[in-house]
C-alpha positions in Angstrom: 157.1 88.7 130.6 158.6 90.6 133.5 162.0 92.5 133.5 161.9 92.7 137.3 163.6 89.6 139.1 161.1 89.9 142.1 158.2 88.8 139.2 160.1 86.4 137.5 159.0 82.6 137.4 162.8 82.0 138.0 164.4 84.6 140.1 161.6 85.3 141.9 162.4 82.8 143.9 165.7 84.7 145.7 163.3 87.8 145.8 159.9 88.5 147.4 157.4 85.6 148.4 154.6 84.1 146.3 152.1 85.0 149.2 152.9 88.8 148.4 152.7 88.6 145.2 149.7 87.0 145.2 148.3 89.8 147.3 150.6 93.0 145.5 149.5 91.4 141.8 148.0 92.9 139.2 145.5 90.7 139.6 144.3 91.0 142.7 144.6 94.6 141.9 141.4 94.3 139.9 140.0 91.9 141.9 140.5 94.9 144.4 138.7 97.3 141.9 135.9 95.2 141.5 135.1 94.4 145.2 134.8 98.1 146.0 132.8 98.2 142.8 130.5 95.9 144.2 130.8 97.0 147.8 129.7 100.6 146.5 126.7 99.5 145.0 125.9 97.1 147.5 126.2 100.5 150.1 124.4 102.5 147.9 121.6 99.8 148.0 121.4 100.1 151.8 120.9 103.8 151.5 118.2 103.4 148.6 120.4 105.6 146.1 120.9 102.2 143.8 118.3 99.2 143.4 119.1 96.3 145.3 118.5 94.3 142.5 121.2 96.2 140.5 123.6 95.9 143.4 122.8 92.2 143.2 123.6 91.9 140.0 127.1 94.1 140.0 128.6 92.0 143.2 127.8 88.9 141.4 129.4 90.4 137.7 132.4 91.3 140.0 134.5 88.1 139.5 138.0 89.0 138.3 138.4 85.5 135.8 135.0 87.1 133.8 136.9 90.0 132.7 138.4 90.4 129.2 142.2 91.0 129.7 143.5 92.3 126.0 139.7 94.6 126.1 141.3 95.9 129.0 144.6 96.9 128.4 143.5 98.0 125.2 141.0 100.2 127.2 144.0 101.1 129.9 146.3 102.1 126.8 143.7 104.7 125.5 142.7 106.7 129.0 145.5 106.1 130.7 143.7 104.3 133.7 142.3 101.1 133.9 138.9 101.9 135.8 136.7 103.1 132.6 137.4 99.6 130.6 137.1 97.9 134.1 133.7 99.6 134.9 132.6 99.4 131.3 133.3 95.4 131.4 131.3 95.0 134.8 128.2 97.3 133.6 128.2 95.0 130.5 128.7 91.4 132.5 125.6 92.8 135.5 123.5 93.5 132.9 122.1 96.5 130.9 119.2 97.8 133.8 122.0 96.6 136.1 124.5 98.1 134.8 123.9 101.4 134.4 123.9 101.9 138.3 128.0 100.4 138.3 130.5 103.5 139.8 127.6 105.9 141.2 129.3 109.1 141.9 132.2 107.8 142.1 136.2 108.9 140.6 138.6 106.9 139.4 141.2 107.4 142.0 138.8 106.6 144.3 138.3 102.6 142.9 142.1 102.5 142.3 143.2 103.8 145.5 140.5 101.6 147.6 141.4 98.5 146.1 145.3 99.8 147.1 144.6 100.3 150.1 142.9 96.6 150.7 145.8 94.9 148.6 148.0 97.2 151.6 146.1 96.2 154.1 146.8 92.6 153.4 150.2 93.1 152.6 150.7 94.4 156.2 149.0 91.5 158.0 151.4 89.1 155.8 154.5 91.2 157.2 153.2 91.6 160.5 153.0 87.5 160.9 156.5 86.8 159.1 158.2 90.0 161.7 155.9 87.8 164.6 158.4 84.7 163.7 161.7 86.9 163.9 160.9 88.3 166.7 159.8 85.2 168.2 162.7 83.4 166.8 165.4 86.1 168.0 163.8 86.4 171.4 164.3 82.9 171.7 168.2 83.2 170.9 168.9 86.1 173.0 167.8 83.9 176.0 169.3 80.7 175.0 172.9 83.3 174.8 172.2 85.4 177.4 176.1 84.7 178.9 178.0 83.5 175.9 180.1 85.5 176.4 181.7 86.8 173.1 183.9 90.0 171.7 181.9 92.9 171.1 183.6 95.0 168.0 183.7 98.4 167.5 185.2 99.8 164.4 185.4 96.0 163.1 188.0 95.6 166.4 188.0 93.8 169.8 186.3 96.2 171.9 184.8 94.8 175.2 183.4 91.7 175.9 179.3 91.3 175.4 177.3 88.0 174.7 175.7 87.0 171.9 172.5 87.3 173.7 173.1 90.9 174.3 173.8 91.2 170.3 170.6 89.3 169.4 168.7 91.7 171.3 170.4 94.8 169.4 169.2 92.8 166.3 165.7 92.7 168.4 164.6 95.3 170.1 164.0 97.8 166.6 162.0 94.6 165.4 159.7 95.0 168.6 159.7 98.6 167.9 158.6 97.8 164.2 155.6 95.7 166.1 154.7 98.7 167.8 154.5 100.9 164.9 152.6 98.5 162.9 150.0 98.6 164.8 150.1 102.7 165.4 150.1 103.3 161.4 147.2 100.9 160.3 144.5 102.8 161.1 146.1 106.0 159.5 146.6 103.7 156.3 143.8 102.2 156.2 141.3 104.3 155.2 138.6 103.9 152.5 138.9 107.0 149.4 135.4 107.9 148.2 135.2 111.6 147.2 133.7 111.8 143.7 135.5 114.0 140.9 137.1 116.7 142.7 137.0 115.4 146.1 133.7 117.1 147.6 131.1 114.1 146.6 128.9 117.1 145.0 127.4 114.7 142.7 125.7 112.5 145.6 124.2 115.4 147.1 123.6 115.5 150.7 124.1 111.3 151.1 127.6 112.1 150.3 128.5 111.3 153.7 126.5 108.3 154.1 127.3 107.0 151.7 131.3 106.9 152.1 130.4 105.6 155.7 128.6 102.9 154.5 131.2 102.0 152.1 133.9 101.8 154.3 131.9 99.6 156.2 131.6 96.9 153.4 135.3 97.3 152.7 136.4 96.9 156.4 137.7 100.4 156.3 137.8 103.6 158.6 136.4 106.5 157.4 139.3 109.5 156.4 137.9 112.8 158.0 138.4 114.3 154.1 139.3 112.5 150.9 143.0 112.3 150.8 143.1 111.9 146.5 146.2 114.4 146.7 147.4 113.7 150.6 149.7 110.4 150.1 151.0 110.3 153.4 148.9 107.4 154.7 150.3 105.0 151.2 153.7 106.3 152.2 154.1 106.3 156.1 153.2 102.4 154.9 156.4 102.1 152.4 158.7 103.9 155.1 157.5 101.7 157.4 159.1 98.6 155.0 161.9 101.0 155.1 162.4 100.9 158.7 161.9 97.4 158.8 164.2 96.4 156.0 166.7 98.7 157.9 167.0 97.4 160.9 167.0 93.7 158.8 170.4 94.9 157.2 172.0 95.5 160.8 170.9 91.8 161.3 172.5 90.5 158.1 175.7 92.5 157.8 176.3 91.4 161.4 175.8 87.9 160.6 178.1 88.5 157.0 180.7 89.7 159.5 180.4 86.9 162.0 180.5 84.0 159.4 183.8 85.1 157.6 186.4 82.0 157.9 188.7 83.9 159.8 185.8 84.9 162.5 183.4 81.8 162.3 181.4 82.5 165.3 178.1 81.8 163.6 176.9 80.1 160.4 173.6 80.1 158.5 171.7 76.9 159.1 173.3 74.4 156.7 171.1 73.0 153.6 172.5 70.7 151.2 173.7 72.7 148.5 173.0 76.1 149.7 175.4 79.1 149.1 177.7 76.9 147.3 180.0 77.5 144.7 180.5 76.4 140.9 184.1 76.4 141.2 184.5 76.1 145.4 183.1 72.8 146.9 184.1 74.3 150.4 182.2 77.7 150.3 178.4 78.0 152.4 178.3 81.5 151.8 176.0 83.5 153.4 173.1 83.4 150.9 170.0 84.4 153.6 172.1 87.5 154.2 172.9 89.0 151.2 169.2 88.8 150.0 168.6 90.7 153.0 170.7 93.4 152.6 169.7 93.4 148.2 165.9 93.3 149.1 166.2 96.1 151.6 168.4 98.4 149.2 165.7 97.6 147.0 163.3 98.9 149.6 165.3 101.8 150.4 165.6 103.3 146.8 161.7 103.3 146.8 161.0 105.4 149.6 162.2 108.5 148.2 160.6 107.8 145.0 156.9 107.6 147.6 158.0 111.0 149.4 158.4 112.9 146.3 155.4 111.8 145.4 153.7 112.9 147.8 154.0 116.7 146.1 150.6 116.3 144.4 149.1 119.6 142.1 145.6 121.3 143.2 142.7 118.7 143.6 144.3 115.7 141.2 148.1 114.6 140.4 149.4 114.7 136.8 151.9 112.2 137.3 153.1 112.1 141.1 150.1 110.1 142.1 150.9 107.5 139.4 154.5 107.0 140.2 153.3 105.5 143.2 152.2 102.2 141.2 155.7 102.0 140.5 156.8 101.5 144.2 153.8 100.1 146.5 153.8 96.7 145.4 157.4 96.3 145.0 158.3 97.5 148.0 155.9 95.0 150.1 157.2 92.1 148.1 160.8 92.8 148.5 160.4 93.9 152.3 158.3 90.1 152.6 161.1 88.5 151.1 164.1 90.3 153.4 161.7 89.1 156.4 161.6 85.5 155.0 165.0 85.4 154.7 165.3 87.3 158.2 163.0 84.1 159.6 165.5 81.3 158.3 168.4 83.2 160.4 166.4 83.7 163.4 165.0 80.5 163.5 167.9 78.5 162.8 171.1 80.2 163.2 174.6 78.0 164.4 176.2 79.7 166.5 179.9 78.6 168.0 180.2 79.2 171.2 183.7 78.1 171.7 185.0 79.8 168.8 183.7 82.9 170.2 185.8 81.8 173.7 189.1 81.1 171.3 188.6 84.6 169.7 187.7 86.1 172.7 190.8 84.5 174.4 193.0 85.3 170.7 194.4 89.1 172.4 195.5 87.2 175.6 193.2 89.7 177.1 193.8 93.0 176.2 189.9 93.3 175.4 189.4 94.0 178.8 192.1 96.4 179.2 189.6 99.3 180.4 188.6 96.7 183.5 191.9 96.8 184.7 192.5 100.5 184.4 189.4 100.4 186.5 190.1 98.7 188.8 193.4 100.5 189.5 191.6 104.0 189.8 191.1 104.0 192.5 194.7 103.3 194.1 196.6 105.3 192.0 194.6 107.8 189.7 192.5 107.3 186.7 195.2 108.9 184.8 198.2 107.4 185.9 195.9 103.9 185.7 195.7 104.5 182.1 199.3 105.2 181.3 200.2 102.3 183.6 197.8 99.5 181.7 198.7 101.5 178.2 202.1 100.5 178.6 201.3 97.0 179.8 199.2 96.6 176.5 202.0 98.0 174.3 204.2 95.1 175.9 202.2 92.6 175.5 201.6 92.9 172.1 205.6 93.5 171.7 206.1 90.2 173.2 203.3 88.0 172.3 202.2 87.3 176.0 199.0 87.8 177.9 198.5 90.8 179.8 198.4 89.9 182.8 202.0 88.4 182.6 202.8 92.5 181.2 200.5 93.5 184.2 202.2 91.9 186.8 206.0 92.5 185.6 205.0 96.1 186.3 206.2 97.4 190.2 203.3 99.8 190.8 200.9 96.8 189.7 202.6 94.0 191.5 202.7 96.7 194.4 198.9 97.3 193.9 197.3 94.2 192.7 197.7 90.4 194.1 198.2 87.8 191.3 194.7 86.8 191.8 193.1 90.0 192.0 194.9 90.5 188.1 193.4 87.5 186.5 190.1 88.0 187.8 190.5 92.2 186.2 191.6 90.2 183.0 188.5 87.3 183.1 186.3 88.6 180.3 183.6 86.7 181.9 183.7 89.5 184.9 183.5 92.2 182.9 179.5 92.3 180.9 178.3 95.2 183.0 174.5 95.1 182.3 174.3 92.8 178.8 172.3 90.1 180.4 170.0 92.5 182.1 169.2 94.4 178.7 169.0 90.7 177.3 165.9 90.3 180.3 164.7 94.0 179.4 164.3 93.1 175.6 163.2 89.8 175.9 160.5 90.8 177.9 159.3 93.1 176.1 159.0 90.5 173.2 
């Protein structure tokens, strides 16, 4: 029975995904073990260290459903890792002249961290397709919105006008970035571990090398240039990485939060019968993608510290950094697959309102482009005096409850300045984007 929601048969369904777990699981974890069991002696074989027979018989022993479950926790309990019951089993299962050949020279860090580094490795191809359809999906919006216009908000008020397009591209251009980086940390992740007891393969002699080459072959590995037992920071550039990702997720989903409260209502997650209601309120669809977002990327968050201090491992072998990392890895992938799911359902189907973006936009009577028409009086009277001028103008039109260019225009050095027209087109927040649909065409392309 778990205690951690993202496991549970029944809340496991707000966190993670089931592909993730299935990969991150404890048992693919020793389905993991095994196959680089197997793949060692099956290398080994190739290099004449192990009889092919024997190597034979261990990769077809290596089946994670023949394994005796209670045996091995009981095993796990009493050495504190799980490789010496796991290797004991498989010896048993290929057979006695088989068997003795099982884990040739090998550590136990080194099966452990192999077979976490290929549950990694196919943790990271599942995020890399699920942050493919985000990207895709929020490229897509950014186009279709590249001149709704809207009110862009800075410290939660009207600031100047933007478009939504230019905001989905905020929310898309770290995502591209996280594409990018993806594919610059994978071959510094993975990497096979094979160094024998103290890191130096001493006990393989002079095929040391050959034969942690040839393993990394059968594992679809690259070869480290030294055994990295007690140097983390391939396992957690690969958790900060989540971190990053979950990150930039958050800006995604508290924007969206912000956007879908009543009184704002410019966009809405895609409506499903049911979803984000209320036991007591028939009217509420809260924003249930989002806040899974932001709780699976706090989740996120809180491990990456717990990989980085782990990463202060003692001489040649942890005691007890090294293990913390058990606590973390998998968690971390299934709660950063799960912010990405929900991230997908956003990006993929979002409502948005464009004409209750116009009424908000519209709601100050302009005063959000204030700063256009102290532009555009610069240059007849002084940027400073422009500034007092259109300050005083805001000041009355907030006083009296009309738009601004009514204040505007009841002003003599404005009247004296500025035609009738020439004020409603500075006070058009339609005229006033600057380049947000060129960095809409900048960031979509790059998608």
């Amino acid at each position: 029975m778990s205690v951690n929601p993202a496991d549970s048969p029944v809340l496991g369904a707000l966190y993670g995904t089931d592909a993730m777990r299935a990969v991150m699981g404890e048992r693919a974890y020793l389905a993991r073990m095994l196959e680089v069991e197997a793949a060692l002696a099956r290398a080994q074989a190739r290099l004449g260290i192990v009889p092919e027979a024997a190597a034979q018989a261990i990769t077809a022993a290596a089946e994670v459903d023949r394994l005796d479950l209670p045996a091995l926790a009981a095993a796990t309990r009493n050495t504190g890792y799980p490789v010496v019951g796991l290797v004991k089993q498989l010896s048993a299962l290929a057979g006695a002249e088989a068997g003795r050949w099982t884990h040739w020279g090998a550590t136990t860090q080194d099966i452990m961290d192999s077979a976490v580094v290929l549950q990694v490795k196919a943790g990271l191809d599942l995020i890399g397709a699920e942050l493919e359809a985000v990207i895709a999906g929020l490229a897509r919006m950014a186009k279709a919105h590249r001149s709704t216009v809207m009110a862009g908000r800075t410290h939660l008020q009207h600031a100047l006008p933007v478009t939504f397009g230019y905001k989905a591209a905020v929310w898309l251009s770290p995502l591209i970035t996280m594409r990018e980086r993806l594919a610059q940390l994978r071959p510094r992740v993975e990497r096979v571990q094979f160094g024998g007891a103290a890191g130096t393969l001493a006990s393989l002699g002079d095929q040391g090398l050959a034969v942690q080459a040839e393993l990394a072959k059968e594992l679809g590995l690259a070869v480290p240039d030294i055994p990295w037992h007690v140097a983390r920071d391939g396992i957690v550039e690969a958790v900060s990485f989540l971190g990053l990702v979950t990150g930039a997720l958050s800006k995604l989903a508290t924007d969206v939060i912000l956007l879908m409260q009543t009184e704002v209502a410019e966009v809405a997650e895609p409506h499903q019968e049911g979803r984000g209601g209320s036991s007591t309120m028939p009217q509420k669809r809260n924003p249930i993608s989002c806040e899974y977002i932001v709780a699976q990327s706090r989740g996120v968050h809180a491990l990456v510290p717990q990989m980085l201090a782990a990463m202060a491992q003692d001489q040649e072998r942890g005691t007890g950094p090294w293990q913390a990392e058990a606590l973390a890895v998998g968690q971390a992938f299934t709660l950063a697959h799960g912010a990405l799911a929900c991230a997908r359902v956003l990006a993929e189907g979002l409502t948005v309102d464009a004409a209750r973006m116009r009424r908000n936009l519209d709601s100050t009577g302009g005063l959000i482009v204030a700063e256009a028409v102290m532009m555009g009086l610069a240059p007849v009277m002084g940027r400073g005096e422009a500034h007092h001028v259109v300050h005083h103008a805001c000041d009355v039109a907030l006083a009296e409850g009309i738009p601004l260019a009514e204040a505007l225009l009841r002003d003599r050095q404005v009247a004296g300045k500025l035609t009738a027209a020439e004020v409603a087109r500075l006070t058009d927040p339609s005229g006033y984007l600057g380049a947000a649909e060129a960095f809409v065409d900048r960031v979509v392309a790059r998608a």
